[in-house]
C-alpha positions in Angstrom: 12.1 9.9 19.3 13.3 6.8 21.3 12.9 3.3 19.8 9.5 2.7 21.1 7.8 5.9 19.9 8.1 8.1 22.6 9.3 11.1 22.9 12.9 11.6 23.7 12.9 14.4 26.5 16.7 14.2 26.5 17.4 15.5 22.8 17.8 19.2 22.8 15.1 21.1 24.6 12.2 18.7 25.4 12.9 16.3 22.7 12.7 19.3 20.2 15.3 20.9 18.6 14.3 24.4 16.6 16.8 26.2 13.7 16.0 29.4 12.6 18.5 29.5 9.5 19.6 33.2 9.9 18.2 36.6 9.2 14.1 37.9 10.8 12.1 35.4 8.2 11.0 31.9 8.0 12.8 28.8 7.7 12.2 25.3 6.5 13.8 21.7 7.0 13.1 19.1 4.3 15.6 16.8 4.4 18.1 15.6 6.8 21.4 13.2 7.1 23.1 12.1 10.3 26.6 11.4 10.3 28.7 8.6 11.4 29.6 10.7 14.8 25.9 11.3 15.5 26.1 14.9 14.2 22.5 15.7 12.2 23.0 17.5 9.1 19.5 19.4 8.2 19.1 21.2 4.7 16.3 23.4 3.6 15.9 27.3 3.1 16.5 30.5 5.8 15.7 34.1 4.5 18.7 35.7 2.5 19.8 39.5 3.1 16.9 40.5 0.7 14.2 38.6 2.7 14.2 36.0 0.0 14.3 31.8 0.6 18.3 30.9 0.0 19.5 27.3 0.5 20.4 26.3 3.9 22.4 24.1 6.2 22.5 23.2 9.7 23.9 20.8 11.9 23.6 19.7 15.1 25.2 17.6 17.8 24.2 13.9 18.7 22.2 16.0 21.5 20.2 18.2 19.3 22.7 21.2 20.1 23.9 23.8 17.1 27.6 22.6 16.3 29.0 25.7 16.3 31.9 24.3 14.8 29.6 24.4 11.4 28.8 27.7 9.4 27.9 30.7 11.7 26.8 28.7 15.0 25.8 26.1 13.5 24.0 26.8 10.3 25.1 28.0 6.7 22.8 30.6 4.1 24.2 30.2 0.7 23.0 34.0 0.9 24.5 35.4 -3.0 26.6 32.1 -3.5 27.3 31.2 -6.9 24.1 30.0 -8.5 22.7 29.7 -4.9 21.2 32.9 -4.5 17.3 34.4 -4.2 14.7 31.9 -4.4 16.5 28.8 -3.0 15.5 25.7 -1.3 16.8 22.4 -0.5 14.9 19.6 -0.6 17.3 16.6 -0.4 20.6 15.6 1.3 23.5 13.3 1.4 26.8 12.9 2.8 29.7 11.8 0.7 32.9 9.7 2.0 35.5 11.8 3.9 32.6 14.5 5.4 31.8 17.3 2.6 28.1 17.6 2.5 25.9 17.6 -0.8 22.5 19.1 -1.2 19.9 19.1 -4.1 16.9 21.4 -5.1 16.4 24.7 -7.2 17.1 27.8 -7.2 14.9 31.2 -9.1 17.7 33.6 -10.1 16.5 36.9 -9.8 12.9 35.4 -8.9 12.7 34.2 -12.3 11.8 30.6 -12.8 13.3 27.7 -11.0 16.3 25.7 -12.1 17.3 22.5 -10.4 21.1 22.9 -8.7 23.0 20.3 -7.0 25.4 21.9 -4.6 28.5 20.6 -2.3 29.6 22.0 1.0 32.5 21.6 3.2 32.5 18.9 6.2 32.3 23.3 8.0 29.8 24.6 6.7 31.7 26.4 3.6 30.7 26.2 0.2 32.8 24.0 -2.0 34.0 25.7 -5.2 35.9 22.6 -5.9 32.7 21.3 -7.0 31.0 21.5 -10.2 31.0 25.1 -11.5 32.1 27.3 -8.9 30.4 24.9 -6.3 26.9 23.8 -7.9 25.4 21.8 -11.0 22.5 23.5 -12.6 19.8 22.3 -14.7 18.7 25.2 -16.3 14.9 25.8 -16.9 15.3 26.0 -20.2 15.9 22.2 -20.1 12.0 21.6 -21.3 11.4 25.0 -22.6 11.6 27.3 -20.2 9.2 26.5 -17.3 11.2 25.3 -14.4 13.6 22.3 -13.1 13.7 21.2 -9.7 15.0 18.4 -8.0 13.5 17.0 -5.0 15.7 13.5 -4.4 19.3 12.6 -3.8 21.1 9.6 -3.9 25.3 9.3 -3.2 27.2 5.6 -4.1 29.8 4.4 -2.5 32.5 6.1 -4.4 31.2 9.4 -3.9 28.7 9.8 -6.9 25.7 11.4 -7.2 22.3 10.8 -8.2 19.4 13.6 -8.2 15.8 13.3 -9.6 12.9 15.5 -9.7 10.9 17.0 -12.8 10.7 20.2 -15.2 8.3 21.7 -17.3 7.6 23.7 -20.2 6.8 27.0 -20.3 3.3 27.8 -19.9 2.3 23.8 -19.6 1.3 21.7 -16.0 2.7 18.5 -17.4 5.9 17.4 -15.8 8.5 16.2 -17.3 10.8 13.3 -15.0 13.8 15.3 -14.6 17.5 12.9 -13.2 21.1 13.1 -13.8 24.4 11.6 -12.7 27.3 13.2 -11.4 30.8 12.5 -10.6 31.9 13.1 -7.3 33.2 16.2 -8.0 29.8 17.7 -10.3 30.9 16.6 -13.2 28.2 14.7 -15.8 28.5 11.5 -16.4 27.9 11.3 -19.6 27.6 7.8 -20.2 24.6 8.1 -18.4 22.3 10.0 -21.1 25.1 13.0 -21.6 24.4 13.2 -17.7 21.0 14.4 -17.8 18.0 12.6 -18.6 14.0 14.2 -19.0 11.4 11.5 -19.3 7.6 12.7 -20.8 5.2 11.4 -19.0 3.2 8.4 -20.5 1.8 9.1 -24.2 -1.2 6.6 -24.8 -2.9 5.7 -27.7 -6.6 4.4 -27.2 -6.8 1.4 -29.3 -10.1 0.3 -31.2 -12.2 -2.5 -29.0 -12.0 -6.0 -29.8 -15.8 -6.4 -29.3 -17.9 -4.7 -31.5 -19.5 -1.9 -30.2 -17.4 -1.6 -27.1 -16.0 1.2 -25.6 
């Protein structure tokens, strides 16, 4: 959109620029990042080989063009990726100093349920194994008892670090849990920051007797 509100015909095709992230299925955008050379960095999920949601990348140009110098013209399916597989989906994304691309959400190994990941890619489209374990952080369901872990916000400082927040749950209960951590820049816990991970219950309250007699 321009400044004013309107429509900006001269962006890609329009003023609209569509991604299909691979494959004959659906895709979805829910976050995005623009670089300091214009280029827009969109994450979100494109169907995998097996039909399934995988986390996925794309970027454009400043124009709303597919950079084909990124992924496979212009868009990357973690498709099988080291804890990056069936069930995927981003929903945040950030871009560290020097270019390399970070990405947070969850992941449902074998359609199973979720677990939050944090994942880094290359300033191309690659994923980086440099990164964590093999190229992700995962919070594993299990984390609350077994329900699921997802993260749905991203933060990176400065020096690179990372932030991520969302929630988890226990198995077989609707009450969420506030799910964060902190990592290094390269995935690593920081574990002066609650061992790196941190759940928070939501608010236990105790009703306490009325000060007026016969209140309520």
């Amino acid at each position: 959109f321009t400044s004013t509100g309107g429509l900006d015909h001269s962006f890609a095709s329009g003023g609209v620029a569509t991604v299909l992230a691979g494959g004959s299925g659906q895709s979805a955008a829910f976050a995005l990042a623009v670089q300091q050379d214009g280029k827009i960095v969109i994450a979100g999920n494109g169907p995998g080989r097996a039909g399934s949601p995988h986390i996925a990348l794309a970027r454009l140009d400043p124009h709303g063009h597919a950079d084909h110098g990124f992924g496979t013209r212009g868009v990357t399916v973690a498709d099988g990726s080291q804890d990056l597989g069936r069930g995927g989906t981003a929903a945040g994304v950030a871009l560290q100093p020097g270019g390399k691309i970070v990405v947070a959400g969850s992941v449902r190994p074998n359609l199973q349920n979720a677990n939050a990941v944090v994942a880094r890619f290359n300033s191309r489209g690659s994923l980086d194994r440099s990164f964590g374990s093999g190229g992700s952080f995962v919070v594993p369901a299990r984390v609350r008892g077994g329900g699921a872990a997802v993260f749905q916000a991203l933060a990176v400082a400065p020096d690179g670090g990372i932030a991520a927040a969302g929630s988890a749950t226990s198995d077989g209960a609707t009450a969420a849990y506030a799910l964060a951590v902190r990592l290094s820049g390269n995935g690593r816990p920081v574990g002066s920051f609650g061992g790196g991970i941190v759940t928070l219950a939501a608010c236990r309250c105790t009703v306490l007797p009325s000060p007026v007699p016969g209140g309520n």
